[in-house]
VMD Tcl script that draws the C-alpha trace (Angstrom):
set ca {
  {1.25 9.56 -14.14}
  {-0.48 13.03 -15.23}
  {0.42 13.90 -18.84}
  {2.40 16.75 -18.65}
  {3.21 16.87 -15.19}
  {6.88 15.88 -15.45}
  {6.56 13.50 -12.41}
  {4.31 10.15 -11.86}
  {3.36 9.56 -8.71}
  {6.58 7.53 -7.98}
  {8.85 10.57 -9.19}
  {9.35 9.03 -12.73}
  {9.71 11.14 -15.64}
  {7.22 11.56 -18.23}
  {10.63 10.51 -20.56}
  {10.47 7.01 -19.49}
  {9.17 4.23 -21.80}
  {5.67 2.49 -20.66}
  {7.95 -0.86 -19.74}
  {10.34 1.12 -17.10}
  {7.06 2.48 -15.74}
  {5.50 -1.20 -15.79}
  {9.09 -2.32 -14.11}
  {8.79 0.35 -11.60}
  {5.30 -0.27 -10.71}
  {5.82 -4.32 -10.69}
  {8.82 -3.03 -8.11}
  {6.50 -0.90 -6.27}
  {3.73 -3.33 -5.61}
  {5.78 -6.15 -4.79}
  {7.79 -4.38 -2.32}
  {4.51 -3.03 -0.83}
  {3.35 -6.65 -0.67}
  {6.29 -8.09 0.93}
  {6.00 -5.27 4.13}
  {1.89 -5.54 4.17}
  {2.87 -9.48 4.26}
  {5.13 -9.10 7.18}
  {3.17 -6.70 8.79}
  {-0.03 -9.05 9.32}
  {2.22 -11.57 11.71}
  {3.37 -8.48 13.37}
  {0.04 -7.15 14.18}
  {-1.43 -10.71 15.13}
  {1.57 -10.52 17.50}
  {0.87 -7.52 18.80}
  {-2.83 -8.32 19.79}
  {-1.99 -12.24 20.74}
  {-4.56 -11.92 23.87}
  {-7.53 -11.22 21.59}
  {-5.88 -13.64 18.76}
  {-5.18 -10.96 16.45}
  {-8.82 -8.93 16.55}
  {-8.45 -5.14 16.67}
  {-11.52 -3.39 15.42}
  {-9.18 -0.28 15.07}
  {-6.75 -2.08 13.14}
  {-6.38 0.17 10.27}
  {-4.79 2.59 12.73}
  {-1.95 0.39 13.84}
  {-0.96 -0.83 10.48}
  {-0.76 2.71 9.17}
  {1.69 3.70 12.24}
  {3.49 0.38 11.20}
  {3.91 0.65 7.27}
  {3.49 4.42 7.18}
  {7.21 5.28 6.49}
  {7.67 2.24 4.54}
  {5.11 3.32 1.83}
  {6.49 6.70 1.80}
  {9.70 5.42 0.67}
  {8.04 2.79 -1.81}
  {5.99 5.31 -3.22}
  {8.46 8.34 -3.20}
  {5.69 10.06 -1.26}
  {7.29 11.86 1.68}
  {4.16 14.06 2.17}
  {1.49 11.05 2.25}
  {0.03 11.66 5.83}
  {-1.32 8.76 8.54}
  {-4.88 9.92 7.82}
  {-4.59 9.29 4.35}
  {-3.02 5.94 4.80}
  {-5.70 5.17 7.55}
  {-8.21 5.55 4.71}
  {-6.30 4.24 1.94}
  {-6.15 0.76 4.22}
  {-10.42 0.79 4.91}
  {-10.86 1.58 1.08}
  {-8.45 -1.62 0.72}
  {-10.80 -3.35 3.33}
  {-14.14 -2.35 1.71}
  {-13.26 -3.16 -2.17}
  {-11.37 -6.54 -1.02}
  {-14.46 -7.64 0.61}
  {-16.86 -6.76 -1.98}
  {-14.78 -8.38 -4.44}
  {-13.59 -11.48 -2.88}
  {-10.61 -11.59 -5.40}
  {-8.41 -15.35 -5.81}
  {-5.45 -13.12 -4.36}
  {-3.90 -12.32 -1.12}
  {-5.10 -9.37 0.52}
  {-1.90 -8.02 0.78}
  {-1.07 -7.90 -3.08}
  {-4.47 -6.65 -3.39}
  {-3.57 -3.92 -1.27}
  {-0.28 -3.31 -2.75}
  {-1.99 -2.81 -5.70}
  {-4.20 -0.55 -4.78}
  {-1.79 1.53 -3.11}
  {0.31 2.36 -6.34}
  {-2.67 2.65 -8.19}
  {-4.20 5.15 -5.61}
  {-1.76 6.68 -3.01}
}
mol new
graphics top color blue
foreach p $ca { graphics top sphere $p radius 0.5 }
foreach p [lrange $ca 0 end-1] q [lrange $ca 1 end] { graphics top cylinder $p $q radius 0.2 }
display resetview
């Protein structure tokens, strides 16, 4: 949140105590996970005749999460592009730093940190 804005980047209030703002952004990234979970299956499914391998993919998942992260993030204005390049940023800094978590809590994570 910007101090002195009057609204985090979820639409909290700069009024609320550091634990509602943890709550909300524990909320935040697992409900991001959860979709970015399901969503994986769904695109495998979707591209079952080259098992799964789309060099665009980045593209499809955005048209397939797009409104969910909007209403996640309270971010009705958040545009495909910039989810298109939110989800390569995700790509690059996963793979550079191999973390011992899923790539779609990394994600997630990176999302309500940066979106």
């Amino acid at each position: 949140m910007m101090p002195g804005s009057g609204r985090g980047r979820m639409g909290c209030s700069d009024e609320w105590s550091d634990e509602t703002m943890d709550d909300e952004r524990t909320a935040a990234v697992d409900r991001l996970d959860a979709v970015l979970a399901a969503t994986g299956p769904a695109h495998h499914a979707a591209f079952i005749e080259t098992d799964g391998v789309d060099p665009e993919w980045p593209i499809w998942y955005a048209e397939h999460v797009l409104a969910d992260v909007r209403a996640i993030l309270g971010r009705p204005d958040l545009t495909h592009s910039r989810l298109v390049w939110a989800l390569v940023d995700c790509d690059d800094a996963y793979s550079a730093a191999a973390p011992a978590i899923a790539w779609h809590r990394f994600y997630a994570e990176r999302f309500v940190e940066k979106l």
